[in-house]
Backbone bond lengths (Angstrom), bond angles and torsions (degrees), N, CA, C in turn:
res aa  C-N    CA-C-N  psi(-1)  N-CA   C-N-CA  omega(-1)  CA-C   N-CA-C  phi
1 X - - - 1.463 - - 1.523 111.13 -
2 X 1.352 86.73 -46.08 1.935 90.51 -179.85 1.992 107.87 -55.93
3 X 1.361 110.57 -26.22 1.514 87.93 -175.81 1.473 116.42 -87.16
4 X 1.529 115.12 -29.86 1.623 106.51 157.72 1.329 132.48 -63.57
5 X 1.175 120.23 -25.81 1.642 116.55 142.34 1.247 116.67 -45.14
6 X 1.290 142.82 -54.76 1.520 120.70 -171.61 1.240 106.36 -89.51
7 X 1.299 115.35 -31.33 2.334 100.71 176.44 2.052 89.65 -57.13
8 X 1.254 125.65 -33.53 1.624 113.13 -166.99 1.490 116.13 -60.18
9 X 1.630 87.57 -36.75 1.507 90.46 169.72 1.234 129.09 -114.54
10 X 1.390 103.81 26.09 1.696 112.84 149.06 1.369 103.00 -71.61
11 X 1.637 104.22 -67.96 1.893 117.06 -161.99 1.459 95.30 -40.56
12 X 1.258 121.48 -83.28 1.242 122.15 -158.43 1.362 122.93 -28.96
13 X 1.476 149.47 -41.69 0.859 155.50 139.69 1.548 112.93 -16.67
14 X 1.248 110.71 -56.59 1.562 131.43 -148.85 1.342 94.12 -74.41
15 X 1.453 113.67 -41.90 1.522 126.42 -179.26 1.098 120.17 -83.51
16 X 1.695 132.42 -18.27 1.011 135.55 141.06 1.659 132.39 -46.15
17 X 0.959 84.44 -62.17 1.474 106.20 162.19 1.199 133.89 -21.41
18 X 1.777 96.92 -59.20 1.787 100.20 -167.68 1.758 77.14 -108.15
19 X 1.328 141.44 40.53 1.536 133.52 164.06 1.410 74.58 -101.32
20 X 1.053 121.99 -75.22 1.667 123.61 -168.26 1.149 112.35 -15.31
21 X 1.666 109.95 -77.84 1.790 125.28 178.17 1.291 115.94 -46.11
22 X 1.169 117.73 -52.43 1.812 127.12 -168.96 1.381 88.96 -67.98
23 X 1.365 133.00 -55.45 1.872 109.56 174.28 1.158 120.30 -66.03
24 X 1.456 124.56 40.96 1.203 105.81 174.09 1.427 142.39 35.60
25 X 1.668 112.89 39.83 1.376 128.19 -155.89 1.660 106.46 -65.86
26 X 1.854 99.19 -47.37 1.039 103.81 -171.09 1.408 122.13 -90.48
27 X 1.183 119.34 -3.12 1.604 140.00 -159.69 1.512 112.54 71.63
28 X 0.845 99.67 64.71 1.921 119.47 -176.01 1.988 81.33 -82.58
29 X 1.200 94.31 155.62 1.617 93.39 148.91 1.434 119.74 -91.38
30 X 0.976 158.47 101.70 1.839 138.62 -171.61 1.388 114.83 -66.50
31 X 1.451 112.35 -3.19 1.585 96.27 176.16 1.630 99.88 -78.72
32 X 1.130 141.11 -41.28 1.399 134.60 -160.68 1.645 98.37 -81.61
33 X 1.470 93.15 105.94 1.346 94.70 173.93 1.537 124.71 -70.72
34 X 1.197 115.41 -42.21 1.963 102.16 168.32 1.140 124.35 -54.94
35 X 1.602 124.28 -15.32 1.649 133.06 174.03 1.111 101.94 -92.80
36 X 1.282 148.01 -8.54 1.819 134.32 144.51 0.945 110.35 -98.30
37 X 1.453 140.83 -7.38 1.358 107.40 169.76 1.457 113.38 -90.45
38 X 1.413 111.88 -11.81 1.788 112.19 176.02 1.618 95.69 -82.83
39 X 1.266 129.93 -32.63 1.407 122.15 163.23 1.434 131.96 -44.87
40 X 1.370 103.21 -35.50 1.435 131.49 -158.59 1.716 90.33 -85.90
41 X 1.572 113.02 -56.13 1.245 113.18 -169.31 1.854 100.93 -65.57
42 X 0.735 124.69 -51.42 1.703 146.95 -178.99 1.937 89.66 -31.39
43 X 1.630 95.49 -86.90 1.611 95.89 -169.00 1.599 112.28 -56.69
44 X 1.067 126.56 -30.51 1.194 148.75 154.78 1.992 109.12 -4.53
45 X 1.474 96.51 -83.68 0.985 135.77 157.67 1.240 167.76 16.25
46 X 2.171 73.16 -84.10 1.328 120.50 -164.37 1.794 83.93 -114.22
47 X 1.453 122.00 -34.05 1.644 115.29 -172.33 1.632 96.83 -87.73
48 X 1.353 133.02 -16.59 1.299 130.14 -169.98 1.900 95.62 -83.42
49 X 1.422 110.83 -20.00 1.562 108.82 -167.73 1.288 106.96 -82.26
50 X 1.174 126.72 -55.83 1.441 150.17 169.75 1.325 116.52 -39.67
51 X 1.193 118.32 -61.07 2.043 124.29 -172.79 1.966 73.87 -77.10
52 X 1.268 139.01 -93.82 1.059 146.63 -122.20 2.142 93.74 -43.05
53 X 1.826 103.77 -40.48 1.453 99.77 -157.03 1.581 84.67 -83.04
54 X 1.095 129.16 -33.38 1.291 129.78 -165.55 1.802 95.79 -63.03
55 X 1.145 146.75 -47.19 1.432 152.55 139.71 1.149 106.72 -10.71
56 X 1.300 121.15 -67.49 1.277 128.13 -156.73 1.613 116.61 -65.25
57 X 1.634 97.69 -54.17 1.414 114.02 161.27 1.614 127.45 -51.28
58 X 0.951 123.77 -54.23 1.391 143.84 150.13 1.412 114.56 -15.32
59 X 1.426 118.93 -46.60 1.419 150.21 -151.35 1.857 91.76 -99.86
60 X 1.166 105.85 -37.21 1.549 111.66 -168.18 1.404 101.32 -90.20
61 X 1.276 117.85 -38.36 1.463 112.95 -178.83 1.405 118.10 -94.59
62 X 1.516 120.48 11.06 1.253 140.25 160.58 1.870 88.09 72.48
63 X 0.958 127.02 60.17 1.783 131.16 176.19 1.244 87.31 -109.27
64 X 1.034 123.34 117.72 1.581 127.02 174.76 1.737 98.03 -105.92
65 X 1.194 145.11 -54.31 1.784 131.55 161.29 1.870 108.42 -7.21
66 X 1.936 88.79 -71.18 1.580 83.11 -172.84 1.262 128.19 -92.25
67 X 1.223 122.88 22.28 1.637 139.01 177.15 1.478 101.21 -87.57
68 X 1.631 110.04 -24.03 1.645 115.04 -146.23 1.810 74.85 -100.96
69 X 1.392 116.31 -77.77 1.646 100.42 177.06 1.322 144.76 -60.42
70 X 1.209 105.49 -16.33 1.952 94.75 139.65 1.162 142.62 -68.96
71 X 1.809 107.93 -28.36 1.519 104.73 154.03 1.426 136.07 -58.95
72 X 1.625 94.22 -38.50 1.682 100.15 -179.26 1.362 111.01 -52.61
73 X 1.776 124.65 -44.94 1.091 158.39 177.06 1.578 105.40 -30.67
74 X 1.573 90.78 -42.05 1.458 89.47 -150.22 2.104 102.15 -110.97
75 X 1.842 91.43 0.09 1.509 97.08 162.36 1.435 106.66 132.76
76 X 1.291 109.01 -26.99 1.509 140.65 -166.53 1.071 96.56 -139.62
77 X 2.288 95.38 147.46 1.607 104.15 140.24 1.138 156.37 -57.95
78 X 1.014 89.80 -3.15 1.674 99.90 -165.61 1.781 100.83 178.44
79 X 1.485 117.48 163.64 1.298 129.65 -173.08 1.021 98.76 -73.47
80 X 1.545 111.13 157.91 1.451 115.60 -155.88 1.996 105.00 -101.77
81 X 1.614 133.00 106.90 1.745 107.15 176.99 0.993 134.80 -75.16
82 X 1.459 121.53 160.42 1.207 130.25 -149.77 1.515 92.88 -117.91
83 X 1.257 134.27 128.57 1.604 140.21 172.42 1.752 101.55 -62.58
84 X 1.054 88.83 141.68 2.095 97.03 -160.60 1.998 80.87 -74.38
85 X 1.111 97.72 162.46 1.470 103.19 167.12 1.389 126.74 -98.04
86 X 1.112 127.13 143.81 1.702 112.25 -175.14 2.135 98.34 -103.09
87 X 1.097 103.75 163.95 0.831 117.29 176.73 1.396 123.67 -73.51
88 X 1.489 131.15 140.96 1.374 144.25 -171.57 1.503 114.18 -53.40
89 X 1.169 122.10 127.32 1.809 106.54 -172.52 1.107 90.92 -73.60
90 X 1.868 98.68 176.59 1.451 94.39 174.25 1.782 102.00 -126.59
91 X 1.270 100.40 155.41 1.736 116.42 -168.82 1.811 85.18 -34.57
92 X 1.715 93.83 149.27 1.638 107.01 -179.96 1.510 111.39 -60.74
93 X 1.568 119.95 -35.14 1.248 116.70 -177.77 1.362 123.21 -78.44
94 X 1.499 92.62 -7.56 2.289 81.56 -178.62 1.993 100.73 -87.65
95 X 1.394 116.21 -42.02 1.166 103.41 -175.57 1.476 99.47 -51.45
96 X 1.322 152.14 -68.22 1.445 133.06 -151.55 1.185 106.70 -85.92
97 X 1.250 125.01 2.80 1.635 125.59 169.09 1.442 108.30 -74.18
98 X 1.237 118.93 -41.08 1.803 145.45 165.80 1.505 114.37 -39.59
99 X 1.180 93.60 -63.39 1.624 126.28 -164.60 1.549 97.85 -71.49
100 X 1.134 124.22 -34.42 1.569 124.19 163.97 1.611 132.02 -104.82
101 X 1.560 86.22 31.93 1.790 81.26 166.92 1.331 115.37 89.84
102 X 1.482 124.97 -17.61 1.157 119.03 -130.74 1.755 102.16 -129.64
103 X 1.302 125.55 130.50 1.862 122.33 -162.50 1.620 93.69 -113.58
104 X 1.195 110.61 -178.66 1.674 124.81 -155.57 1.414 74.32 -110.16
């Protein structure tokens, strides 16, 4: 679940983005395609930076209203968690090699 939460709130942006450009928000031309798609990447970006810190902040000042519409914003309610990782066992023979004093 956790990884379609973050492609959701990748896309969304992405799709924002080029809604932005393709309307001609900024007066892009849209026929030149390398000048909207560096546009595209630009607002892109620039709206993924904004909702994401605005989240973040939100989160810090315990505002739960605007934590909730920057997530939506951003595809999601809220940031997506990540299961903590545990650490790598280690081969059966070093723990009791350890455990008795004893080095390779």
């Amino acid at each position: 679940m956790n990884l379609y939460i973050s492609v959701l709130r990748t896309l969304v942006p992405l799709f924002v983005g080029w809604v932005v450009t393709a309307a001609g928000a900024f007066g892009v031309d849209t026929d030149s395609t390398t000048v909207t798609a560096g546009v595209t990447a630009l607002v892109t970006a620039a709206y993924y930076a904004v909702f994401r810190a605005l989240e973040e902040w939100a989160t810090k000042q315990d505002w739960k209203p605007l934590r909730l519409v920057a997530g939506v914003l951003l595809g999601w309610a809220r940031p997506p968690e990540y299961p903590a990782r545990t650490p790598a066992a280690q081969p059966s023979g070093a723990q009791s090699d350890a455990a008795e004093g004893r080095t390779a």
